[in-house]
PLY file of the C-alpha trace (Angstrom):
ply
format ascii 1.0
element vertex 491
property float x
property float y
property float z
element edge 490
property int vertex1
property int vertex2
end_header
70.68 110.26 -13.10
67.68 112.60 -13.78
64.12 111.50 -12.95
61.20 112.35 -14.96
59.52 115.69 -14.76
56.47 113.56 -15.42
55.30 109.81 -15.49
53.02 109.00 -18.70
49.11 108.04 -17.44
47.45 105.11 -18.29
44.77 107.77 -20.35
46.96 107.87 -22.94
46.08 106.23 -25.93
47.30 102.66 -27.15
48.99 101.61 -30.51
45.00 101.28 -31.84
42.67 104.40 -31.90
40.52 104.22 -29.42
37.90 105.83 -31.61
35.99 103.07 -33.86
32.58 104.32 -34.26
33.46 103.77 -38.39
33.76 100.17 -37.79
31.41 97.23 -37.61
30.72 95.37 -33.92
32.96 92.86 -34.93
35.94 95.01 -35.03
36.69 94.24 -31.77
37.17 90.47 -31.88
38.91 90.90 -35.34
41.43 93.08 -34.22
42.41 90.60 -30.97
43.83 88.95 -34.03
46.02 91.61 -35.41
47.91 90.27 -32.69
48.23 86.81 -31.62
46.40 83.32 -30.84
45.31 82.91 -27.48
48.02 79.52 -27.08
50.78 82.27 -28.31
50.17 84.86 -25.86
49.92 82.85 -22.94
53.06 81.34 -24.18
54.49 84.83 -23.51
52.64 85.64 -20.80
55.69 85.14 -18.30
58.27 86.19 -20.51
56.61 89.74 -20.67
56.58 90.07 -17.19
60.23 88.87 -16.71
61.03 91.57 -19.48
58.97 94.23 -17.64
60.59 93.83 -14.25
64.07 93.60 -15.27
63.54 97.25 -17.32
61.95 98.63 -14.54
64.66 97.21 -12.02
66.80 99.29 -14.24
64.84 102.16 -14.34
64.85 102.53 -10.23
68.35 101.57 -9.86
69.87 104.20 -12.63
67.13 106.74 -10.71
65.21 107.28 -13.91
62.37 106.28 -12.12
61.26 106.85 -8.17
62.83 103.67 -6.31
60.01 103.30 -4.12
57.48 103.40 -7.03
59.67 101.08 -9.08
60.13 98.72 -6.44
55.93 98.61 -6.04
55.60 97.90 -9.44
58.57 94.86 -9.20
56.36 93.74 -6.34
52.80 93.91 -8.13
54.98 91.76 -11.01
55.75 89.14 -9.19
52.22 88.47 -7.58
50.90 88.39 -11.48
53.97 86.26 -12.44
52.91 83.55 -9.85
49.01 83.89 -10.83
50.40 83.10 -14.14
51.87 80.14 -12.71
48.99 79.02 -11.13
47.02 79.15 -14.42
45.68 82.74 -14.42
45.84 84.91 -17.12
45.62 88.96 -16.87
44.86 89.12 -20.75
41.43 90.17 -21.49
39.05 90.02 -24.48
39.19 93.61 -23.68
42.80 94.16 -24.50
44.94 94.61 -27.48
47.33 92.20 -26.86
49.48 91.16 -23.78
51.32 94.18 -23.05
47.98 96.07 -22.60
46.69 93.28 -20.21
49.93 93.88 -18.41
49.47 97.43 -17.78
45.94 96.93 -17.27
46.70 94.72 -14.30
49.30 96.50 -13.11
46.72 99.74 -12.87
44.89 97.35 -10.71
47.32 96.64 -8.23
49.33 99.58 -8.15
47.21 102.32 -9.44
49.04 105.63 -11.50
53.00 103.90 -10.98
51.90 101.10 -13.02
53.14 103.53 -15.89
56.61 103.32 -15.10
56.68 99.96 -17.26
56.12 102.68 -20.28
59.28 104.78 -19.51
61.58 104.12 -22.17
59.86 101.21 -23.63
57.59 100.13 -26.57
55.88 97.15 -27.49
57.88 96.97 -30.49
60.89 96.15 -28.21
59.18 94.37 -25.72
58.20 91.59 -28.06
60.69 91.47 -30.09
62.67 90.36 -26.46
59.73 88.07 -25.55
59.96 85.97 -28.40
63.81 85.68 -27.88
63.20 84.56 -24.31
60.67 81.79 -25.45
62.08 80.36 -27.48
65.59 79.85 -25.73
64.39 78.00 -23.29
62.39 76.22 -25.82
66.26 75.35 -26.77
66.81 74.04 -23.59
64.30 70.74 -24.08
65.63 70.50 -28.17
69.36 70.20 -26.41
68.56 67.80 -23.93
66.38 65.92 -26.91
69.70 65.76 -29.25
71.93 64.53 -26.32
69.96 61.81 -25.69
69.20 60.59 -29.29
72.85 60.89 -29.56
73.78 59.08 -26.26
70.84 56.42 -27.82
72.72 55.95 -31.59
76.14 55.48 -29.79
74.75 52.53 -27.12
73.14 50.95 -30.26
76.70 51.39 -31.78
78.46 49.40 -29.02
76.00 46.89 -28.57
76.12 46.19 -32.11
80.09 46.61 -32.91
79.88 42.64 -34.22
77.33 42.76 -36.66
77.97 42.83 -40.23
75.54 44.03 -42.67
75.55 45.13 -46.45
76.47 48.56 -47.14
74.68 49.92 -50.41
75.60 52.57 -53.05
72.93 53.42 -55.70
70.12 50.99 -53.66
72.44 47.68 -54.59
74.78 46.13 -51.95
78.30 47.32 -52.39
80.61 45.90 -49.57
80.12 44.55 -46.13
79.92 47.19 -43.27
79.29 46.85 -39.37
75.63 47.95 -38.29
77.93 50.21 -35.68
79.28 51.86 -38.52
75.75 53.15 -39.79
74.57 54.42 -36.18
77.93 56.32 -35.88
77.05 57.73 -39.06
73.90 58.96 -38.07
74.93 60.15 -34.61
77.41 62.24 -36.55
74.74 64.37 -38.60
73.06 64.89 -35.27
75.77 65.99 -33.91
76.46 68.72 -36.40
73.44 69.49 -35.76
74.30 70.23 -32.28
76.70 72.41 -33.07
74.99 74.38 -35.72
72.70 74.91 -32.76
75.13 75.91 -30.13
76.03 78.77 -32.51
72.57 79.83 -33.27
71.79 80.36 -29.64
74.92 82.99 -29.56
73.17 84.84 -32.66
69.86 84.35 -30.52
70.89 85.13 -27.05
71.12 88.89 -27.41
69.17 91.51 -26.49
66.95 94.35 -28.53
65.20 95.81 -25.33
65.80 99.35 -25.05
65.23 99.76 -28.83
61.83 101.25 -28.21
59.81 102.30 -31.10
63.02 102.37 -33.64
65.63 104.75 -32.60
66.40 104.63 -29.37
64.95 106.61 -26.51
65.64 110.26 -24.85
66.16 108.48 -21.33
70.00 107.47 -20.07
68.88 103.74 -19.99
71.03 101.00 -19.24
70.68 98.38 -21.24
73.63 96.11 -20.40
72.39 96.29 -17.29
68.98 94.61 -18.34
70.68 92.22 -20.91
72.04 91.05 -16.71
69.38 90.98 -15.22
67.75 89.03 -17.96
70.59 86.83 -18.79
72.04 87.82 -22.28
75.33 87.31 -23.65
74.97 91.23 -25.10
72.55 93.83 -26.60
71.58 94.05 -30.75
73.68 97.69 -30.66
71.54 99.39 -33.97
67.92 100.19 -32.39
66.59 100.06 -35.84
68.27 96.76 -36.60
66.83 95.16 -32.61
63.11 95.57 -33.18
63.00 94.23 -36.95
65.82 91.87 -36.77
63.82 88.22 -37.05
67.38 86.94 -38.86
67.13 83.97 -36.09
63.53 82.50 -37.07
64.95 81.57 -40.67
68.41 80.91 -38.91
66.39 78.43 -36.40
64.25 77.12 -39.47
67.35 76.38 -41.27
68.95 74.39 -38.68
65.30 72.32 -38.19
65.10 71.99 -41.66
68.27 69.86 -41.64
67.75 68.54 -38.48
64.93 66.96 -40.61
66.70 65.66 -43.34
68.91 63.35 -41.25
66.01 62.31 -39.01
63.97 61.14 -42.95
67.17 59.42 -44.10
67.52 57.76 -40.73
63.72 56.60 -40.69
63.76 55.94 -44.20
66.26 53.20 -44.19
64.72 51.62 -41.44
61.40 51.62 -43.25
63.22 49.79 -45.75
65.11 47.50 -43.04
61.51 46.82 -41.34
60.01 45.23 -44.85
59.67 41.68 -45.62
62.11 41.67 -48.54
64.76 43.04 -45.95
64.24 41.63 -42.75
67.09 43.64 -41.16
64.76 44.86 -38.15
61.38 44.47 -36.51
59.68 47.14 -34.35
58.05 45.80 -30.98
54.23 45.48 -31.29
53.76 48.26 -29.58
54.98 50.80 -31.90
53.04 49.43 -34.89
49.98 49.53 -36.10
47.64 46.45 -37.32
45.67 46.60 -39.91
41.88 46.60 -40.00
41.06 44.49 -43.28
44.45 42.42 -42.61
44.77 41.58 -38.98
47.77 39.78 -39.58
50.01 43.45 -41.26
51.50 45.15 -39.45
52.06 49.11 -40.35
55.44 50.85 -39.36
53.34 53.90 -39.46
55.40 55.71 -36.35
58.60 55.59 -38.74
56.92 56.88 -41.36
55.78 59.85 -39.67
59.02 60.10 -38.42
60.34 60.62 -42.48
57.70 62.66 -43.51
56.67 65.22 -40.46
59.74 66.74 -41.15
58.87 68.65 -44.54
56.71 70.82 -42.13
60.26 72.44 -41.42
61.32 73.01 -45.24
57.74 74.54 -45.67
58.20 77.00 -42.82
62.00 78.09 -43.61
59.83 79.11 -46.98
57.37 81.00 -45.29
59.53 83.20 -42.83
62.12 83.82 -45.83
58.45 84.75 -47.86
57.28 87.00 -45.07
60.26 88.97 -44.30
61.61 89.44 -48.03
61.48 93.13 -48.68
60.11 94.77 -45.61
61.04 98.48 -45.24
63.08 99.26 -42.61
61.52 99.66 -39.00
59.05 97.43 -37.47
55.87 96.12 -39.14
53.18 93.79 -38.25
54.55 91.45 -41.12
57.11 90.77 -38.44
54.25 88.56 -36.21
53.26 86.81 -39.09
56.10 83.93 -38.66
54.76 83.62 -34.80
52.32 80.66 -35.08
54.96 78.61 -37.55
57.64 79.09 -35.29
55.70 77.77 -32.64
54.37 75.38 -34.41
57.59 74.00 -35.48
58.92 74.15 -31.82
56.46 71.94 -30.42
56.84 69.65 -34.20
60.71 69.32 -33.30
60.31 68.40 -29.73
57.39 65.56 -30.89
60.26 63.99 -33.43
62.91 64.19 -30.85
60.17 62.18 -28.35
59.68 59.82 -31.19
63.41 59.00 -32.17
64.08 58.52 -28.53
61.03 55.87 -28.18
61.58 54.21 -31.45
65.05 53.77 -31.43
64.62 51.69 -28.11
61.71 49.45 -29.92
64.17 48.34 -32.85
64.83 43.83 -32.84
67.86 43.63 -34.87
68.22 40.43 -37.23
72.05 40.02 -36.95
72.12 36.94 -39.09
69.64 37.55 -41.89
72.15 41.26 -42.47
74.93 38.68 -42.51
73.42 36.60 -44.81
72.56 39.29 -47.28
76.36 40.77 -46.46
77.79 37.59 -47.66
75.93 37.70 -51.22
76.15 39.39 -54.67
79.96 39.08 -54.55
80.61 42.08 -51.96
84.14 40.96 -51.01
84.85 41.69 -54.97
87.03 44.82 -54.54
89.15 42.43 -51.65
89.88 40.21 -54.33
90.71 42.86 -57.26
92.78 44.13 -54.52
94.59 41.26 -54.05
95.63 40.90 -57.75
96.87 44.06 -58.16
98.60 43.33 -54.89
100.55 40.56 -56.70
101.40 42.88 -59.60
98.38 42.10 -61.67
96.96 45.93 -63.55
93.61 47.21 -62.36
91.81 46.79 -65.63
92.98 43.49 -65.71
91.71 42.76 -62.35
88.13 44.41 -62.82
87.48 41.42 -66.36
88.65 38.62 -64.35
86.31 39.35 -61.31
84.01 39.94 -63.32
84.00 36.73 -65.42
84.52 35.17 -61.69
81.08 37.03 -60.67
79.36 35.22 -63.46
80.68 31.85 -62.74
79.81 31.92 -59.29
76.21 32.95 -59.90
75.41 30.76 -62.17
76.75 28.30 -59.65
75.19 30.09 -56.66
78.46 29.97 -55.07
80.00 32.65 -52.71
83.65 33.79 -53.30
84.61 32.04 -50.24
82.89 28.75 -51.79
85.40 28.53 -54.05
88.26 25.72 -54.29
92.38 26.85 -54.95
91.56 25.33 -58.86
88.42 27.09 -59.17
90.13 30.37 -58.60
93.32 29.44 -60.31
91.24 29.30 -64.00
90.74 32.89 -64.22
93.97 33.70 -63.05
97.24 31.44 -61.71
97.80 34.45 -59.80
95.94 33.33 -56.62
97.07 31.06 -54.02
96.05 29.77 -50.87
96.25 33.16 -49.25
93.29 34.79 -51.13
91.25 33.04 -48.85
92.52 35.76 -46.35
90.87 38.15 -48.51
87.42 36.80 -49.37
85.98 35.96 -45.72
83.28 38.34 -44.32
85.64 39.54 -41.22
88.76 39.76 -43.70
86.52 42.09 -45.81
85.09 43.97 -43.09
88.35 43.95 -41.27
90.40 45.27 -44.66
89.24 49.22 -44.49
91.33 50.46 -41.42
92.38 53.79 -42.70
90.57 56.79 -40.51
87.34 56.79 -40.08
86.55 53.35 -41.83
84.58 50.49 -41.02
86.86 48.03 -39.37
86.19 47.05 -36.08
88.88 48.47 -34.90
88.63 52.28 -36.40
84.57 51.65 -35.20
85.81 50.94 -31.98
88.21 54.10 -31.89
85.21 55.97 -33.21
82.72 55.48 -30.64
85.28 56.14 -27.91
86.01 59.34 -29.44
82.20 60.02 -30.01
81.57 59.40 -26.60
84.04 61.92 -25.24
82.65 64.37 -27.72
79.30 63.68 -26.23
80.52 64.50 -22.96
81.97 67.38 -23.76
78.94 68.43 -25.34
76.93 68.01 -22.26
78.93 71.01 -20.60
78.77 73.35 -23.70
74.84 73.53 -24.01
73.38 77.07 -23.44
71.06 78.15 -21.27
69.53 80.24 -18.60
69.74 79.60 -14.62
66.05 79.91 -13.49
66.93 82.58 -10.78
64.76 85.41 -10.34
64.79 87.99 -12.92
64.24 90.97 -10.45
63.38 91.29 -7.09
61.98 94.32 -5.50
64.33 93.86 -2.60
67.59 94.77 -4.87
66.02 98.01 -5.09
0 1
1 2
2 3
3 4
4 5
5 6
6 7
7 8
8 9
9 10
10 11
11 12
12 13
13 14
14 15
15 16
16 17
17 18
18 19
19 20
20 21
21 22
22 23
23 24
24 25
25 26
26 27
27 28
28 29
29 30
30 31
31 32
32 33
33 34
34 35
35 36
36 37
37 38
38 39
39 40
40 41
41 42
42 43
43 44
44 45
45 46
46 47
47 48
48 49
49 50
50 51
51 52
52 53
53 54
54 55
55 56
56 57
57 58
58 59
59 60
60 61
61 62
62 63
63 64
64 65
65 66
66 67
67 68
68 69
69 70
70 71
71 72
72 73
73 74
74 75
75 76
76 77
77 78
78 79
79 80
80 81
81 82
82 83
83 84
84 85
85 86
86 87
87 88
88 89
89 90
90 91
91 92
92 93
93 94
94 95
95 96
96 97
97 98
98 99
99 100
100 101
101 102
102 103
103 104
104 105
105 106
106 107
107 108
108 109
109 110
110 111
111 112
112 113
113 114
114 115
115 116
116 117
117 118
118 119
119 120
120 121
121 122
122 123
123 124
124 125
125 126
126 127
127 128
128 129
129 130
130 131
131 132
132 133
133 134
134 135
135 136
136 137
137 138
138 139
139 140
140 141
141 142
142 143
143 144
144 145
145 146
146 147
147 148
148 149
149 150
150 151
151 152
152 153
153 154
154 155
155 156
156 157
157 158
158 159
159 160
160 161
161 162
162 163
163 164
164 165
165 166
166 167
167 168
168 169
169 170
170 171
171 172
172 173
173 174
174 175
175 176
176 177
177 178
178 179
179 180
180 181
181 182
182 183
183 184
184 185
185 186
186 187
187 188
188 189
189 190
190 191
191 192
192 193
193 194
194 195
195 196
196 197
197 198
198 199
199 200
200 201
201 202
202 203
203 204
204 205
205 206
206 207
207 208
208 209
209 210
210 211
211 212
212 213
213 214
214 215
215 216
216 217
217 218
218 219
219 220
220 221
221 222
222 223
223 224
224 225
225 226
226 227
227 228
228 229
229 230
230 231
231 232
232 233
233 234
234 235
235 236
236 237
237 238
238 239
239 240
240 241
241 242
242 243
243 244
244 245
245 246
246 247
247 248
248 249
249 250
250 251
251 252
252 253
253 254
254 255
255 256
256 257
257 258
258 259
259 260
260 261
261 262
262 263
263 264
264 265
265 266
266 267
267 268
268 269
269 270
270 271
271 272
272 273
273 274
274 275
275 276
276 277
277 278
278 279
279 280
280 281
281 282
282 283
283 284
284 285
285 286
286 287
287 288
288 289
289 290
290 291
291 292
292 293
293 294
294 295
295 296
296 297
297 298
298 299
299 300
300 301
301 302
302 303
303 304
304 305
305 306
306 307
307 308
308 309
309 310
310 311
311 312
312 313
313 314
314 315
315 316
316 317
317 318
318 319
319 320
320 321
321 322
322 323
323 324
324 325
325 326
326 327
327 328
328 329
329 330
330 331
331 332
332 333
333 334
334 335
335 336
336 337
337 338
338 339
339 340
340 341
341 342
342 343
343 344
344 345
345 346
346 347
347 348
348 349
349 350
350 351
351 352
352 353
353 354
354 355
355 356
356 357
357 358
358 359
359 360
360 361
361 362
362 363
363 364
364 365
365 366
366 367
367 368
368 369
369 370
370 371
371 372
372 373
373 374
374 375
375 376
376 377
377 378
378 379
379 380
380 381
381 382
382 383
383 384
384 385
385 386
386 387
387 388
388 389
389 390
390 391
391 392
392 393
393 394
394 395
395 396
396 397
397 398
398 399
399 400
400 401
401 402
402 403
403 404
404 405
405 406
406 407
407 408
408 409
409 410
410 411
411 412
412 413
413 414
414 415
415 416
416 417
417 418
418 419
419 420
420 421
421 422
422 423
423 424
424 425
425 426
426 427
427 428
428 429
429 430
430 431
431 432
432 433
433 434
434 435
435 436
436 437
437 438
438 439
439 440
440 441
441 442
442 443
443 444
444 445
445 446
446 447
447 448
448 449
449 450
450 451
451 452
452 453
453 454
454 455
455 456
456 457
457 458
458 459
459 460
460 461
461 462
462 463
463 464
464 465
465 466
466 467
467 468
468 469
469 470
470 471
471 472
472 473
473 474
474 475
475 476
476 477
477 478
478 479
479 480
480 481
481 482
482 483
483 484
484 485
485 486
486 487
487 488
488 489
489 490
């Protein structure tokens, strides 16, 4: 491999002008904002510098650059990576944005070879990388928070695999249920979830360094050999499509989004579990609120954060898909715009993920009062139509006298079960002692064994195979080992 006939200076001008006599004082403070927050770019801070010494690790080991001079510069990166670490930050009012504070810095330590971090690179590249970096290993903590509010739902599941409760259609009890049934519901939409985000991170975990500006560079780079050293599955091939492609923020704002929604339905019934007129569930006193005026109320306000915070994704997915709707080709600042909500929405998903995690441990469950409320409004009713046409008795047929048994037994306040042989033999000489198989709350629970129902039995096969699912899940989440990127002594 060649080596360059020359080594750009740090003289040469930035991405700004450096000529802005035409502009008010101000200019200078206004246009730190072209670029970032302050919380953003020390967010990136490390990133950058992993980026930077894996490209010029590259650059000395293809010979595009001097070894020794690359290997300085490696060096001089690692001392700023660890005062990074220690709180430091080589980002000045002074400078653009972070890359310039990088080279800056470097010029400090290492004097004219700081420019080899230039060769071959831009900043268009080199953030569109950074970001990708962040906000993997932001993954890794939104993983870990999914396994465990899974690995939460399915002990909840198993502890409660004997209680009945009412399971509603339309907001109006419909048939008897086991409370296991409705956590393995829920751990099922987070577990699609899971793997909606397993495939993400393939879509995410790919390269765009080496793109430079837009179309490539002059130099013989290696840029499999970076996506290595920096721990990607591959490289984004089209240089044009690397630096603009921000495909993954609405991808990762999609997968939030209905993250979200199951997380709102989930709190939402249990907002309606937690009311008086319900009584399913109490939260511990320490995740509720009292009230000022009424000492003796107590607010569920945690759960109700928990179903509303979420609409902060759906209003974000609307914002990227606004910002980066017809952009010409190539890069454009439009491109930071979606920086601060996707950082925002990071550290909004982790909080929720806390919060289900805390909450879901503070839940007192009221077995008998969801019995109680199982056993009413007739819910073993499609049992007994099913009985009848069991004996040969047609559906419609069925439905009127069930229904004219409904009435009887309300005006009565009777249960189904309540009933004697002659009480059920006036609507229909049909039934005989064995009905009474039919109409108790574990015959009715019991009575929906085909896969996936709600017996105890299919439950009980369900949260065994939800369990080894879960397990297997632990092994398939994505991520990076935290060795060093690039050491000056592989040089």
């Amino acid at each position: 491999m060649r080596k360059l006939d020359k080594i750009p200076t740090m003289s040469e001008p930035h991405d700004f002008h450096s000529d802005h006599s035409d502009f008010s004082p101000g200019f200078e403070q206004i246009r730190r904002k072209f670029w970032n927050e302050t919380e953003i770019e020390e967010a990136l801070l490390m990133y950058d510098l992993e980026c930077a010494q894996a490209h010029v690790r590259m650059l000395g080991e293809t010979e595009i650059a001097d070894k020794q001079a690359a290997k300085s510069v490696i060096e001089a990166l690692e001392r700023m990576k660890n005062e990074v670490a220690e709180g430091k930050s080589y980002v000045g009012p002074e400078d653009v944005d972070i890359h310039a504070g990088m080279e800056r810095r470097l010029q400090e330590l290492v004097g004219d070879a700081s420019a080899i971090v230039r060769i071959a690179k831009s900043r268009n590249d080199q953030i569109a990388t950074d970001i990708r970096m962040w906000l993997r290993d932001a993954l890794t903590e939104i993983f870990d928070g999914l396994i465990e509010t899974r690995r939460l739902l399915l002990a909840l599941g198993k502890r409660d695999i004997d209680v009945v409760m009412p399971g509603y259609t339309h907001m109006q009890p419909a048939q008897p249920i086991l409370l296991s049934h409705w956590w393995l519901a829920n751990e099922a939409r987070f577990r699609r979830d899971f793997d909606r985000l397993v495939e993400f991170y393939k879509r995410l975990n790919v390269l765009p360094l080496g793109a430079n500006v837009l179309a490539g560079t002059v130099e013989p780079i290696d840029r499999k050999m970076v996506a290595r050293f920096l721990e990607f599955d591959d490289v984004i091939e089209n240089s044009l499509d690397a630096v603009s492609d921000r495909d993954y923020v609405i991808e990762f704002a999609a997968v939030a989004s209905l993250f979200g929604v199951h997380v709102s339905q989930m709190s939402a019934d249990l907002l309606l579990w937690a009311t008086q007129e319900f009584g399913f569930v109490k939260l511990q006193k320490r995740f509720v609120v009292r009230t000022q005026r009424l000492p003796y109320k107590r607010n569920p306000e945690l759960l109700e954060i928990l179903r509303s915070r979420p609409s902060l994704f759906y209003a974000r997915l609307i914002e990227f898909i606004s910002e980066l709707k017809a952009l010409p080709s190539g890069y454009s600042q439009d491109l930071q715009e979606c920086l601060p909500g996707l950082f925002e929405m990071v550290s909004n998903l982790k909080f929720i993920l806390d919060l289900v995690a805390a909450l879901l441990g503070g839940l007192d469950i009221d077995a008998k009062r969801m019995r109680a409320v199982a056993c009413s409004d007739l819910m073993n009713w499609s049992n007994a139509v099913a009985y009848l046409t069991s004996k040969g008795v047609e559906d419609e047929r069925a439905q009127k006298v069930l229904e004219n048994l409904s009435h009887y037994c309300k005006t009565r306040n009777k249960f189904l079960s309540d009933l004697s042989l002659s009480e059920w033999q006036q609507f229909s000489p049909v039934f005989d002692h064995d009905v009474y198989e039919h109409v108790t709350m574990e015959e009715s629970v019991g009575a929906y064994c085909s896969f996936g129902g709600s017996s105890k039995d299919q439950v009980e096969v369900a949260l065994n195979r939800s369990s080894e699912a879960l397990q297997a899940d632990l092994k398939r989440i994505p991520g990076r080992s935290k060795k060093p990127v690039a050491s000056a002594q592989q040089l």
